[in-house]
Biopython code that builds the backbone (N, CA, C, O; Angstrom):
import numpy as np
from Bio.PDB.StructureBuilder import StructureBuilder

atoms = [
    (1, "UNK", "N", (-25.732, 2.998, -65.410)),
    (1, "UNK", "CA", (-25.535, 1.624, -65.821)),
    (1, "UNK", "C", (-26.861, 0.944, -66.136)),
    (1, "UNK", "O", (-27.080, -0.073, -66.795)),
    (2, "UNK", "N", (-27.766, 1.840, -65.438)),
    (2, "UNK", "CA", (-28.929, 1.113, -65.276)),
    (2, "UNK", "C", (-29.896, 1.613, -66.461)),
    (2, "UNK", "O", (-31.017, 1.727, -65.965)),
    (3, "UNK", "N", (-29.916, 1.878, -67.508)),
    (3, "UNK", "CA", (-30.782, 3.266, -68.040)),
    (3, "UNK", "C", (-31.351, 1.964, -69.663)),
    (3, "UNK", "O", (-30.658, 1.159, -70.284)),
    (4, "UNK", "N", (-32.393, 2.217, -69.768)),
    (4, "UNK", "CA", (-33.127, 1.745, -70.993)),
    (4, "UNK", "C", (-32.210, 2.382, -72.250)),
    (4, "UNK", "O", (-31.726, 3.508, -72.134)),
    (5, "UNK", "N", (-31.967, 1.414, -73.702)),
    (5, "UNK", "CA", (-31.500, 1.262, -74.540)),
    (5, "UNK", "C", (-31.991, 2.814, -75.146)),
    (5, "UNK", "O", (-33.051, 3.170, -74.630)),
    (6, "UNK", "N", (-31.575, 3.532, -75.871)),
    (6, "UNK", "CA", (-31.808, 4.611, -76.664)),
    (6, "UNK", "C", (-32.018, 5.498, -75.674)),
    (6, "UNK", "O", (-33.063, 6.054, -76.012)),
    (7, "UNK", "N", (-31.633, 6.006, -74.580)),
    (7, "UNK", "CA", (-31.605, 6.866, -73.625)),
    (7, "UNK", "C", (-30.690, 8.008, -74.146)),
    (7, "UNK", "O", (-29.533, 7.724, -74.455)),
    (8, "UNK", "N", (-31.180, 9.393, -74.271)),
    (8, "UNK", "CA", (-30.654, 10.279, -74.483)),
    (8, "UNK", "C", (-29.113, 10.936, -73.007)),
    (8, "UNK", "O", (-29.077, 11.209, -71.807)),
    (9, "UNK", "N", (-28.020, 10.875, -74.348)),
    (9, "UNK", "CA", (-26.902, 11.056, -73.180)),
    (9, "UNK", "C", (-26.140, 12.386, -72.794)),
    (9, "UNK", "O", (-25.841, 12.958, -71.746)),
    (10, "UNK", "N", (-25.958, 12.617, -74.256)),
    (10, "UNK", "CA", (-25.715, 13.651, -73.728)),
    (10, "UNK", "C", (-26.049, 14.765, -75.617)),
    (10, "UNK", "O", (-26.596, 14.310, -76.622)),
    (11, "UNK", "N", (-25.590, 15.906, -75.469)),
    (11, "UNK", "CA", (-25.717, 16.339, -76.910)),
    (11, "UNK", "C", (-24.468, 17.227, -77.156)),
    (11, "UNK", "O", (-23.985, 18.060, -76.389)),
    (12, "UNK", "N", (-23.953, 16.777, -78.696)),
    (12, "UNK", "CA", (-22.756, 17.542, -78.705)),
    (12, "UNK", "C", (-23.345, 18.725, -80.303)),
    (12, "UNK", "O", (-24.377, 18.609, -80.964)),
    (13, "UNK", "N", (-22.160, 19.804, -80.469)),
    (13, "UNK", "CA", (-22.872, 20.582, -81.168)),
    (13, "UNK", "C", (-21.306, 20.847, -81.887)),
    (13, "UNK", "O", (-20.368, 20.982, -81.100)),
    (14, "UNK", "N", (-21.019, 20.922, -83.412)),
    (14, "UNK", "CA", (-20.163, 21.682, -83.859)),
    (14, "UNK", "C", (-20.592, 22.741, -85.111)),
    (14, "UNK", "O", (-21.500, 22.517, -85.911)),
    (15, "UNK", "N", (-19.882, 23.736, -85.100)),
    (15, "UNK", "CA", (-20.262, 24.786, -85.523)),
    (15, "UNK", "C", (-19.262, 25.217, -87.285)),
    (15, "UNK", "O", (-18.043, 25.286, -87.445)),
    (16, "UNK", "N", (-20.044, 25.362, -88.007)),
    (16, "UNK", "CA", (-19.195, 25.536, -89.728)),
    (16, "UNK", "C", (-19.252, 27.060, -89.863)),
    (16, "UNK", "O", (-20.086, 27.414, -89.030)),
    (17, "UNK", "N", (-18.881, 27.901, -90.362)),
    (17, "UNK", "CA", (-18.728, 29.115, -90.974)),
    (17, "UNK", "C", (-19.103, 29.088, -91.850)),
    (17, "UNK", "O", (-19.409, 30.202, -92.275)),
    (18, "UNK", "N", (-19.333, 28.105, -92.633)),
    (18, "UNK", "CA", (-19.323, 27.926, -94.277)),
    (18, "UNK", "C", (-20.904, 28.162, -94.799)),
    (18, "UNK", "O", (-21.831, 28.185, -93.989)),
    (19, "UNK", "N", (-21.125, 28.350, -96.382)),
    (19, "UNK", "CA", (-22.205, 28.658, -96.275)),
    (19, "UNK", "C", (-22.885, 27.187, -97.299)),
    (19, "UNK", "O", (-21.995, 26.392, -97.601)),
    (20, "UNK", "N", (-24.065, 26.874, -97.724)),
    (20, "UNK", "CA", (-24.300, 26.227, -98.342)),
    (20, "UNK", "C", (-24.358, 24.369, -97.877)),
    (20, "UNK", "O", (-24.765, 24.102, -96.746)),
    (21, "UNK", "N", (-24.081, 23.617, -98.489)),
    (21, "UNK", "CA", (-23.668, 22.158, -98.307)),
    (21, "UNK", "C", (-22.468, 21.994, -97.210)),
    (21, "UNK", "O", (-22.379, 21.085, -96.385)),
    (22, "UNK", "N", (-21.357, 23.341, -97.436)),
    (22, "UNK", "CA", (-19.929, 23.340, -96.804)),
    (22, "UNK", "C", (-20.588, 23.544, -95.110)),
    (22, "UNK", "O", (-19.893, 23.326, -94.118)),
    (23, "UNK", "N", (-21.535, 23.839, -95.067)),
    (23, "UNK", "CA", (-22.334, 24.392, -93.360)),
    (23, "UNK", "C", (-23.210, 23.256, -93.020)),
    (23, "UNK", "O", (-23.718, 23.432, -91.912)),
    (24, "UNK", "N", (-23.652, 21.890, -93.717)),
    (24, "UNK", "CA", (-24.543, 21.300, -93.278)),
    (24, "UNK", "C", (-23.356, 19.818, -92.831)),
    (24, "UNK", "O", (-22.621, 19.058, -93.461)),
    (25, "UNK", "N", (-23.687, 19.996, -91.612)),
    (25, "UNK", "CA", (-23.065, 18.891, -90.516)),
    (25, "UNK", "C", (-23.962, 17.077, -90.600)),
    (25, "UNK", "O", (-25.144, 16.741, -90.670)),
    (26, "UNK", "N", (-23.103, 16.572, -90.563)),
    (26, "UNK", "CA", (-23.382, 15.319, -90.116)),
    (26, "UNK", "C", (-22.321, 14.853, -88.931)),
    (26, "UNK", "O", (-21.245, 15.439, -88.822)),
    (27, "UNK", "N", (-22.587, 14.065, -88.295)),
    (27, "UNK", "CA", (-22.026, 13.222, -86.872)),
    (27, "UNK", "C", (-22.207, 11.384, -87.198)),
    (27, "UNK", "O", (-23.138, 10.717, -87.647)),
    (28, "UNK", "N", (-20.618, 10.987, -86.647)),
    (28, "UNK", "CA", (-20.214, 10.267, -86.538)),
    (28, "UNK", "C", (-19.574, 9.988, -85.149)),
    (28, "UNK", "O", (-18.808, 10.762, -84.574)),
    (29, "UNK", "N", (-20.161, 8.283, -84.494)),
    (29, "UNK", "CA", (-19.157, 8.041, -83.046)),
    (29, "UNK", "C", (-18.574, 6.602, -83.473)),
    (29, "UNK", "O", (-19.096, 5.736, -84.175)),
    (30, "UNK", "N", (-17.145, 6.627, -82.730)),
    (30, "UNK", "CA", (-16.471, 5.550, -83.367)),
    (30, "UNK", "C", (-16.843, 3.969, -82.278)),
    (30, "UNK", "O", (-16.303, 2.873, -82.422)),
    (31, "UNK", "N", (-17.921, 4.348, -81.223)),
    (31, "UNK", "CA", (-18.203, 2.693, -80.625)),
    (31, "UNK", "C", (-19.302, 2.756, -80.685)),
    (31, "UNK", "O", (-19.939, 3.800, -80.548)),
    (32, "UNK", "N", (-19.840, 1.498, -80.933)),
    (32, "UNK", "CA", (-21.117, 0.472, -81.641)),
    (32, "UNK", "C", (-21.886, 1.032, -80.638)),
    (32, "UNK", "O", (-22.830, 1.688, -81.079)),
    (33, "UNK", "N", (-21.738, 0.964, -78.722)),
    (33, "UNK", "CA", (-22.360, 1.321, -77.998)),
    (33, "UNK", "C", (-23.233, 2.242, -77.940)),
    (33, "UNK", "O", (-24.119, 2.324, -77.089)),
    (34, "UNK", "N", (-23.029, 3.008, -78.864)),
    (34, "UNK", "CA", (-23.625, 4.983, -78.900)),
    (34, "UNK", "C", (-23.641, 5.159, -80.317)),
    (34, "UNK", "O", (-22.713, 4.870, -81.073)),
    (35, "UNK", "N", (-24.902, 5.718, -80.685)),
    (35, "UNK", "CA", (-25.238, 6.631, -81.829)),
    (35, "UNK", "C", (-25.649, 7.786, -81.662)),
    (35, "UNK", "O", (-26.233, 8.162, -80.646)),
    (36, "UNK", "N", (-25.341, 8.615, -82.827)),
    (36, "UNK", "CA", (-25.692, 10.031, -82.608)),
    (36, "UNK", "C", (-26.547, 10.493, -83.956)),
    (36, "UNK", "O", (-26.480, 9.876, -85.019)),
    (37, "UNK", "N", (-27.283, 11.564, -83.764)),
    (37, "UNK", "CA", (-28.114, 11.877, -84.961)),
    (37, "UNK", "C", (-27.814, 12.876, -85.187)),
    (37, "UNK", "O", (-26.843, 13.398, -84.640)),
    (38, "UNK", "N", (-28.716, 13.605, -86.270)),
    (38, "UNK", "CA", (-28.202, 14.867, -86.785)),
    (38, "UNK", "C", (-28.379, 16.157, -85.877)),
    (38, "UNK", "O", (-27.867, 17.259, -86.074)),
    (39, "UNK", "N", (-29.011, 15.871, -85.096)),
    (39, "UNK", "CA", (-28.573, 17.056, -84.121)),
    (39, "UNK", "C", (-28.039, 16.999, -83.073)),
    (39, "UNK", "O", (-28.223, 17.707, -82.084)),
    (40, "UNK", "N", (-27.080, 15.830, -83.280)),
    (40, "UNK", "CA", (-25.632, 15.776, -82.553)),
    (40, "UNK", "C", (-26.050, 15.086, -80.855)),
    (40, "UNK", "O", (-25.332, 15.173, -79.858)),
    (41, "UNK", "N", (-27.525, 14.363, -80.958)),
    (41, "UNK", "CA", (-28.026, 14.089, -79.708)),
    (41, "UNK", "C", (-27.024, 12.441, -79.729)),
    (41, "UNK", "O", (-26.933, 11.732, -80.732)),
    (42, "UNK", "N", (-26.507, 12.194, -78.657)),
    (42, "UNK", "CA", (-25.982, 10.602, -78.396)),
    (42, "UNK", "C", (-27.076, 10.035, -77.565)),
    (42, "UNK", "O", (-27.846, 10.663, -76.838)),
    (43, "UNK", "N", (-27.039, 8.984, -77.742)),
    (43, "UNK", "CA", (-27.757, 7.567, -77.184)),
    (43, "UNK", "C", (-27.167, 6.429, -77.137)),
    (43, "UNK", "O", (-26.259, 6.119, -77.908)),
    (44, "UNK", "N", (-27.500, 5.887, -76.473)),
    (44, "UNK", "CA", (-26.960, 4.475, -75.835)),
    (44, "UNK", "C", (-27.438, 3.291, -76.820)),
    (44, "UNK", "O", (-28.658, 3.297, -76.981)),
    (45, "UNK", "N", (-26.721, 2.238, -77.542)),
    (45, "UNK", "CA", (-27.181, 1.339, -78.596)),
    (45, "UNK", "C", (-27.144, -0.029, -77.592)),
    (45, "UNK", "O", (-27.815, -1.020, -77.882)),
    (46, "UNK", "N", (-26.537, 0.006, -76.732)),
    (46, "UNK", "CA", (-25.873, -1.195, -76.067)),
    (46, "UNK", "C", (-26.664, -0.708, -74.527)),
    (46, "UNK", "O", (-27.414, 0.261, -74.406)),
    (47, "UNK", "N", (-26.151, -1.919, -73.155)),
    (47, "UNK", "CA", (-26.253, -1.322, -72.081)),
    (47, "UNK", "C", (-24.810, -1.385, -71.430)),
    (47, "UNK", "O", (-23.926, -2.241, -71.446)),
    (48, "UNK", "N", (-24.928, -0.134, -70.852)),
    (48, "UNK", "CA", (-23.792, 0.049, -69.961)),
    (48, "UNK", "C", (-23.077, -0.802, -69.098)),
    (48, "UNK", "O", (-23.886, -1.211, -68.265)),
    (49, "UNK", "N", (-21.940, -1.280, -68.881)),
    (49, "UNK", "CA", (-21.597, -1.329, -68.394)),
    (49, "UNK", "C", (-20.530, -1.299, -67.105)),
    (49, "UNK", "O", (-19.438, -1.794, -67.386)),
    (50, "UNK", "N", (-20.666, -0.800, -65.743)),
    (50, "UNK", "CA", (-19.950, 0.044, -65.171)),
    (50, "UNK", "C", (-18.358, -0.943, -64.707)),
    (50, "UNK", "O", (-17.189, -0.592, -64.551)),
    (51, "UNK", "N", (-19.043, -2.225, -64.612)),
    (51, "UNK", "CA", (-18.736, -3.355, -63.577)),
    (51, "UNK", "C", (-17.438, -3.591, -65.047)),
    (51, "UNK", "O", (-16.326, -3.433, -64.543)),
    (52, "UNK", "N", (-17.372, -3.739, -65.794)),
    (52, "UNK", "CA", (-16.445, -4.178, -66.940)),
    (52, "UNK", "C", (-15.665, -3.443, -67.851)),
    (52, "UNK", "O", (-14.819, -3.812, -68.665)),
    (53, "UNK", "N", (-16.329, -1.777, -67.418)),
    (53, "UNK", "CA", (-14.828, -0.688, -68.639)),
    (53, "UNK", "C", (-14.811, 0.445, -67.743)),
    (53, "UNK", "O", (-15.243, 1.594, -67.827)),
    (54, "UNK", "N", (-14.022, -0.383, -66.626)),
    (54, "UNK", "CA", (-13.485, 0.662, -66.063)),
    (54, "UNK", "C", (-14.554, 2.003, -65.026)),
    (54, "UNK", "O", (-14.301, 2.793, -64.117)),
    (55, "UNK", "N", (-15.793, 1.622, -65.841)),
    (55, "UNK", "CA", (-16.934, 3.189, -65.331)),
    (55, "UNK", "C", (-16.694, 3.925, -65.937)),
    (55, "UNK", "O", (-17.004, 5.024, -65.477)),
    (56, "UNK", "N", (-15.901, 3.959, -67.559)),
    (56, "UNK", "CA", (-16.251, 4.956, -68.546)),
    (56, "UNK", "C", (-16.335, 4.385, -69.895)),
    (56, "UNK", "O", (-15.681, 3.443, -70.341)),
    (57, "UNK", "N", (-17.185, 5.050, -70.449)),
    (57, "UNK", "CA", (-16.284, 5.338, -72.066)),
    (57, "UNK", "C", (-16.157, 6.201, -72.598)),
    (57, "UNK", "O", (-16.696, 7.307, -72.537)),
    (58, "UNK", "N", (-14.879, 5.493, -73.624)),
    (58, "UNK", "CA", (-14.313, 7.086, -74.197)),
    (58, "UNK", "C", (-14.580, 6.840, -75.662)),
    (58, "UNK", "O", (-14.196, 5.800, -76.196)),
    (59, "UNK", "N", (-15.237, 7.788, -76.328)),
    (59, "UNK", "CA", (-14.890, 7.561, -77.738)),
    (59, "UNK", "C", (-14.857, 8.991, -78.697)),
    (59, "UNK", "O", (-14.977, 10.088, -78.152)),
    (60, "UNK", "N", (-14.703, 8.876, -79.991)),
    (60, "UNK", "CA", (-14.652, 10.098, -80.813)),
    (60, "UNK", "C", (-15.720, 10.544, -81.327)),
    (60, "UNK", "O", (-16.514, 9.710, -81.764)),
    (61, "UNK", "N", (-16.047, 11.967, -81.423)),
    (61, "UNK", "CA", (-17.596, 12.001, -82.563)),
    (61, "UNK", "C", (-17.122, 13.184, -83.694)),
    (61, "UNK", "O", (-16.668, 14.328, -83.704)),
    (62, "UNK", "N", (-17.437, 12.379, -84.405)),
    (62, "UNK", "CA", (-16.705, 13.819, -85.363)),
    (62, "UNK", "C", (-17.481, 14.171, -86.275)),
    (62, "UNK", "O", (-17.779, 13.320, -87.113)),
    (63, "UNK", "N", (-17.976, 15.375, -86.374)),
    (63, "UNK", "CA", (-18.275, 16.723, -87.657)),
    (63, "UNK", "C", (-17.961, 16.606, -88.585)),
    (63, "UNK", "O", (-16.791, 16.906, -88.826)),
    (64, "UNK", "N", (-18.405, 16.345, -89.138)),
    (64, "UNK", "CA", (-18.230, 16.234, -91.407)),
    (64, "UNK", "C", (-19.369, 17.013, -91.733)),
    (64, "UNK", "O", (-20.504, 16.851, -91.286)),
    (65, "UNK", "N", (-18.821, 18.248, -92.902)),
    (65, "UNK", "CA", (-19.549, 18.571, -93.223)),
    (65, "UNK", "C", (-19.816, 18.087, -94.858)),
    (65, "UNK", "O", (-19.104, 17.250, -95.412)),
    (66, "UNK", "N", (-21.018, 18.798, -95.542)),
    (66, "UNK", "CA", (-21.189, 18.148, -96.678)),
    (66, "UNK", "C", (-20.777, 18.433, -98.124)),
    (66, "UNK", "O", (-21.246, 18.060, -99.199)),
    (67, "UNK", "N", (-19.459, 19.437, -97.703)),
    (67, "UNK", "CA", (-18.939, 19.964, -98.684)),
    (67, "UNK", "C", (-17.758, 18.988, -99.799)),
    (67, "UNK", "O", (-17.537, 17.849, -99.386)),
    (68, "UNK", "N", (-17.011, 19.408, -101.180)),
    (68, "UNK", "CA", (-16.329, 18.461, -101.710)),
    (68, "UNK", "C", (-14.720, 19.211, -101.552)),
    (68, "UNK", "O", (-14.623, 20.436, -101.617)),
    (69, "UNK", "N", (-13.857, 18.585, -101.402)),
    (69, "UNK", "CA", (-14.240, 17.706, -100.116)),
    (69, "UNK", "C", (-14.975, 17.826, -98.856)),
    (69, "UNK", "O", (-15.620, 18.784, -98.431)),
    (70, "UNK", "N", (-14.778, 16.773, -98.381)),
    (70, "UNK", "CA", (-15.644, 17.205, -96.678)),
    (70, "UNK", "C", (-15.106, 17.410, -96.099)),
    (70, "UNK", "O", (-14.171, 16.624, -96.252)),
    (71, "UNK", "N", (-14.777, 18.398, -94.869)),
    (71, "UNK", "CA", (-14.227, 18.883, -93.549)),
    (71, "UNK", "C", (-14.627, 18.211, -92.733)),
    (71, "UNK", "O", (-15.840, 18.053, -92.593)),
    (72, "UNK", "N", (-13.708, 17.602, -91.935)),
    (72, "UNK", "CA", (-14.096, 17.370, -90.541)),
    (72, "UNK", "C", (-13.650, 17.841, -89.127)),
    (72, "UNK", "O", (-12.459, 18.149, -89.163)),
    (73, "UNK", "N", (-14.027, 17.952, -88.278)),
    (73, "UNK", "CA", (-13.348, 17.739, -86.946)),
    (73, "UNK", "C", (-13.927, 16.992, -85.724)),
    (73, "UNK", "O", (-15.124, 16.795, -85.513)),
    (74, "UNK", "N", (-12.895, 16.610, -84.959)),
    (74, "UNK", "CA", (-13.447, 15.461, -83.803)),
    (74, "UNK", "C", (-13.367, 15.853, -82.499)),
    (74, "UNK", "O", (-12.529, 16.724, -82.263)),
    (75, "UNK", "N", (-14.122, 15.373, -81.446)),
    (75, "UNK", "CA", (-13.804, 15.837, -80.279)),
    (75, "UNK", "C", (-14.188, 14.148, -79.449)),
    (75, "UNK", "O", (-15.054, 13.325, -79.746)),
    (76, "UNK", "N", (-13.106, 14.121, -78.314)),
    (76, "UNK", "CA", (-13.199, 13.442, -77.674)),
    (76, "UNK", "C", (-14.783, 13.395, -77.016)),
    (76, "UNK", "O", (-15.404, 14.457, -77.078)),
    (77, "UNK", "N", (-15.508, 12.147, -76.352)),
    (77, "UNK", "CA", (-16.330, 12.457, -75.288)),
    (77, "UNK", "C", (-16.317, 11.090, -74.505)),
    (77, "UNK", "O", (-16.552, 9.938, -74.868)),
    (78, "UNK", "N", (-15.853, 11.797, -72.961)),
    (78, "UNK", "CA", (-15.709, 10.606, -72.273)),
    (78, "UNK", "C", (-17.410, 10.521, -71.110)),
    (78, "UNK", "O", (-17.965, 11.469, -70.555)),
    (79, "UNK", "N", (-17.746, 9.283, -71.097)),
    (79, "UNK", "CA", (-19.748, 8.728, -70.740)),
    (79, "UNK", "C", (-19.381, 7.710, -69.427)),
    (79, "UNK", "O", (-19.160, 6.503, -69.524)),
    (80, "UNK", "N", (-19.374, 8.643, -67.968)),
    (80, "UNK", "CA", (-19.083, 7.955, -67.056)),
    (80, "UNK", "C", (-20.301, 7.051, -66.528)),
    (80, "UNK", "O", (-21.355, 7.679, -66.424)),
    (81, "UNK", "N", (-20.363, 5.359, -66.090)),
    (81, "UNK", "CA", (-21.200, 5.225, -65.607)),
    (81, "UNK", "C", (-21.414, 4.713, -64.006)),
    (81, "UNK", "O", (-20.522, 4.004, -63.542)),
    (82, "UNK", "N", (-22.275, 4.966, -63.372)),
    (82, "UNK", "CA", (-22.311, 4.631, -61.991)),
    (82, "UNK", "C", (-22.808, 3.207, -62.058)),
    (82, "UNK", "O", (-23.712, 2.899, -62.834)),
    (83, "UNK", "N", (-22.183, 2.262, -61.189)),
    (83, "UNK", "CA", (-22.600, 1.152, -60.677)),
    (83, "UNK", "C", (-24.038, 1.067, -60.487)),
    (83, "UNK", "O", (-24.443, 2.227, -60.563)),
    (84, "UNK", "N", (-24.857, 0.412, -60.312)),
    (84, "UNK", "CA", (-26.338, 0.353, -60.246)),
    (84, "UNK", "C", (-26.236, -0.640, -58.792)),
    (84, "UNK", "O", (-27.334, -1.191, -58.711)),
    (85, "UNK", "N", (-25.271, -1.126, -57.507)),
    (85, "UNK", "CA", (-25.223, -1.984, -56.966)),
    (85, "UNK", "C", (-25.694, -3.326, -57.269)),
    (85, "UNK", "O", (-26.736, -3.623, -56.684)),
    (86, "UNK", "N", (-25.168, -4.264, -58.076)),
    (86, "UNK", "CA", (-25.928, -5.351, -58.745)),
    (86, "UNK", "C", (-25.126, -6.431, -57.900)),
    (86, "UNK", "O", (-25.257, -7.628, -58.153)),
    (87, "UNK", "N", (-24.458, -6.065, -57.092)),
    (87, "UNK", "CA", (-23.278, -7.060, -56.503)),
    (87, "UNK", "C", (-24.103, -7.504, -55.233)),
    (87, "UNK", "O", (-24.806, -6.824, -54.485)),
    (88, "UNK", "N", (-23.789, -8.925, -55.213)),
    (88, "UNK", "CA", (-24.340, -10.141, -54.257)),
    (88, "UNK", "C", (-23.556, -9.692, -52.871)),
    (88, "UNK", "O", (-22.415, -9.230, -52.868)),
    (89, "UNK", "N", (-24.369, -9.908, -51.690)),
    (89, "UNK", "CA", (-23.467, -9.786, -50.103)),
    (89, "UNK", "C", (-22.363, -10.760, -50.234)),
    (89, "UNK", "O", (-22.364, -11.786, -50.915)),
    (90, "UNK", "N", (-21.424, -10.296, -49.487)),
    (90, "UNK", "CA", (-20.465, -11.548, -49.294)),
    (90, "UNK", "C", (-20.053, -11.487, -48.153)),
    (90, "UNK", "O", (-20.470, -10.473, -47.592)),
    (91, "UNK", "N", (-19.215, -12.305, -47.338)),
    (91, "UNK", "CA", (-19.276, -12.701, -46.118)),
    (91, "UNK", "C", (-17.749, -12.941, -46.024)),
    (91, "UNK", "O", (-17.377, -13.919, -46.672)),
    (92, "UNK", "N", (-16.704, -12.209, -45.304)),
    (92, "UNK", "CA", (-15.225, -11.826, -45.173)),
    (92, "UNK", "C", (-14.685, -13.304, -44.959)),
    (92, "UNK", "O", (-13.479, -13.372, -45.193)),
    (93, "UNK", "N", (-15.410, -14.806, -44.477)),
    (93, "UNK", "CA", (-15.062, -16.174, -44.480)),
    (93, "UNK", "C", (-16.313, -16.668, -44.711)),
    (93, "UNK", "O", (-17.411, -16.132, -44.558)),
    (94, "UNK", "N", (-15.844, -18.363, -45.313)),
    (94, "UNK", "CA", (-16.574, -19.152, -45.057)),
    (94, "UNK", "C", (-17.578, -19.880, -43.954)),
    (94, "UNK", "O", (-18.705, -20.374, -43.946)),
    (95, "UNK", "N", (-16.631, -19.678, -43.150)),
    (95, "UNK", "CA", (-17.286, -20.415, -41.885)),
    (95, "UNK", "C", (-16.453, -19.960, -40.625)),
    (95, "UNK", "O", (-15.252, -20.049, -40.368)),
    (96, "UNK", "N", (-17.421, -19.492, -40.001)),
    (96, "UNK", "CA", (-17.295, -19.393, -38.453)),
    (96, "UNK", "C", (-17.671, -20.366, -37.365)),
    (96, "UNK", "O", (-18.716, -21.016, -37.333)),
    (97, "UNK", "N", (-16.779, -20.389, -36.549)),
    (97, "UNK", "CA", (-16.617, -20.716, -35.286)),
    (97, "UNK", "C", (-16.461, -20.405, -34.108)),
    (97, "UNK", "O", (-15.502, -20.758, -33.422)),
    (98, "UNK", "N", (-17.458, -19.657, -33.714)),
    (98, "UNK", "CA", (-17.633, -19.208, -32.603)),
    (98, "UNK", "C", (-17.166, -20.365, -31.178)),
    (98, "UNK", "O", (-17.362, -21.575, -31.288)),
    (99, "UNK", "N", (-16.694, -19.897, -30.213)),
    (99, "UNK", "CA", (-16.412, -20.351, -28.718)),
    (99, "UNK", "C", (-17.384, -19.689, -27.567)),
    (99, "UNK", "O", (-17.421, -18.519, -27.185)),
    (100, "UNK", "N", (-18.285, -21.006, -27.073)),
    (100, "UNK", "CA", (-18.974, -19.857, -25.808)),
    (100, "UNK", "C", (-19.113, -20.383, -24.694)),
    (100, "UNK", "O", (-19.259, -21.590, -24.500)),
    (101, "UNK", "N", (-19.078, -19.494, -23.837)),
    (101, "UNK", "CA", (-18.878, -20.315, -22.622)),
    (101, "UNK", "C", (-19.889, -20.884, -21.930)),
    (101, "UNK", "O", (-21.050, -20.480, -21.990)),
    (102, "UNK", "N", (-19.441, -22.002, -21.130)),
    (102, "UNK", "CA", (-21.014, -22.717, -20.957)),
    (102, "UNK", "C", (-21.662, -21.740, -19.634)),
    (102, "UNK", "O", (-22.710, -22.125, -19.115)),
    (103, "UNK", "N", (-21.270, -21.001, -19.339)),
    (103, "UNK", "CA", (-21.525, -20.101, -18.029)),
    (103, "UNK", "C", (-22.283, -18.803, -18.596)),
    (103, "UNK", "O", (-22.706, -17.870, -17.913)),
    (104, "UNK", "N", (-22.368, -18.945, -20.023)),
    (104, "UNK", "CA", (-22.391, -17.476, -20.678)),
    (104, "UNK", "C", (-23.817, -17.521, -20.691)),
    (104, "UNK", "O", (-24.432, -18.525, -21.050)),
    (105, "UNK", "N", (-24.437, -16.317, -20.259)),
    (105, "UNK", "CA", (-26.194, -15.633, -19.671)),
    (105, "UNK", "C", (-26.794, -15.496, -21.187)),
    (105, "UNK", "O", (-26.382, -15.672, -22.334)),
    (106, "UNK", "N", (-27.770, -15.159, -20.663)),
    (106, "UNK", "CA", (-28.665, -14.677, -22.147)),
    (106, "UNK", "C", (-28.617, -13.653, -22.637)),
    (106, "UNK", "O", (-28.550, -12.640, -21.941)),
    (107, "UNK", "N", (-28.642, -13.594, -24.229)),
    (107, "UNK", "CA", (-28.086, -12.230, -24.837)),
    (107, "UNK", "C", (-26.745, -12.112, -24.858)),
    (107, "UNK", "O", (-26.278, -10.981, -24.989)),
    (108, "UNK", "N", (-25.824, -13.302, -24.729)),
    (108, "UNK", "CA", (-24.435, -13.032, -24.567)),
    (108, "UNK", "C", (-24.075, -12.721, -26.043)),
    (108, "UNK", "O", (-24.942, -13.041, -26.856)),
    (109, "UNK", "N", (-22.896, -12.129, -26.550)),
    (109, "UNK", "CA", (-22.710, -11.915, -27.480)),
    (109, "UNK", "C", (-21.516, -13.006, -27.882)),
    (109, "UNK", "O", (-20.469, -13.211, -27.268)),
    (110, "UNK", "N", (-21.982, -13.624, -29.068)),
    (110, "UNK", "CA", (-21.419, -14.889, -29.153)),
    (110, "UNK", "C", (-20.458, -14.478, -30.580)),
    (110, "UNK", "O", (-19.350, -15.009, -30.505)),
    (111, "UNK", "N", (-20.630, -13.747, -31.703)),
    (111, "UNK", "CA", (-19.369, -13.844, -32.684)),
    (111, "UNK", "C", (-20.090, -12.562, -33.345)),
    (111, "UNK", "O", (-21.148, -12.152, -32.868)),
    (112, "UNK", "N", (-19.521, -11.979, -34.391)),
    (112, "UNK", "CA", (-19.917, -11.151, -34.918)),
    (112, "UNK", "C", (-19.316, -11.712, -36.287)),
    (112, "UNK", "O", (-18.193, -12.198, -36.421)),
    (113, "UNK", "N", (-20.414, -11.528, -37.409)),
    (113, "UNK", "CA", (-20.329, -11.853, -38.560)),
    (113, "UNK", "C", (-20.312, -11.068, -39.611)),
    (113, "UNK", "O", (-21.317, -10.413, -39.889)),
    (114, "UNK", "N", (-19.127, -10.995, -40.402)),
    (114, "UNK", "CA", (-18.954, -9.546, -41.778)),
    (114, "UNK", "C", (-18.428, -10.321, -42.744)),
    (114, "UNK", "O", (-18.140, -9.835, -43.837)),
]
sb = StructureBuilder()
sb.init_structure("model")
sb.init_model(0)
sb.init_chain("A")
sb.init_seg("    ")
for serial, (resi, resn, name, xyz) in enumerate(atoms, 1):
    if name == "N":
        sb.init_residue(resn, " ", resi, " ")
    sb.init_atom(name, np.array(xyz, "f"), 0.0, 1.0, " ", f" {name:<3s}", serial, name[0])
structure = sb.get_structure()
């Protein structure tokens, strides 16, 4: 969640049989978040966020090659992210009210707070 903009994510690879233009690949991903280059490396365009989709994303990247027409194929890739703990303490109430007794010694244990 935490990772600098253009951070390498992961790398995907598809493979043509073909020979010529019909063998030379280009890559496409369908969210703004992530770009990929020609050697199929993804990066992060956006920053993550874990706290707002769930802790993933999912999107498509698909293989076109440069033949007429062009071939393609797609493969899912789902980009899990971990929380970075960005979340504030919180306190199970507002306000406590402890009761103590006026007899009660030192070091008494007077409330416990969560």
């Amino acid at each position: 969640e935490d990772i600098p903009l253009g951070t390498s994510i992961l790398k995907v690879k598809a493979m043509d049989a073909d020979s010529g233009k019909n063998a030379e690949i280009e890559y496409l991903v369908s969210d703004d978040h992530f770009s990929v280059d020609s050697n199929g490396i993804i990066t992060n365009n956006k920053q993550l966020d874990a706290d707002n989709n769930n802790a993933y994303y999912e999107f498509s990247v698909t293989a076109k090659d440069k033949g007429e027409p062009a071939k393609t194929g797609t493969a899912t890739v789902r980009v899990y992210t971990k929380n970075k703990n960005d979340e504030e303490p919180k306190f199970s109430q507002q306000v406590y009210t402890p009761n103590v007794d006026e007899n009660a010694g030192p070091n008494t244990l007077v409330t416990t707070v969560v």
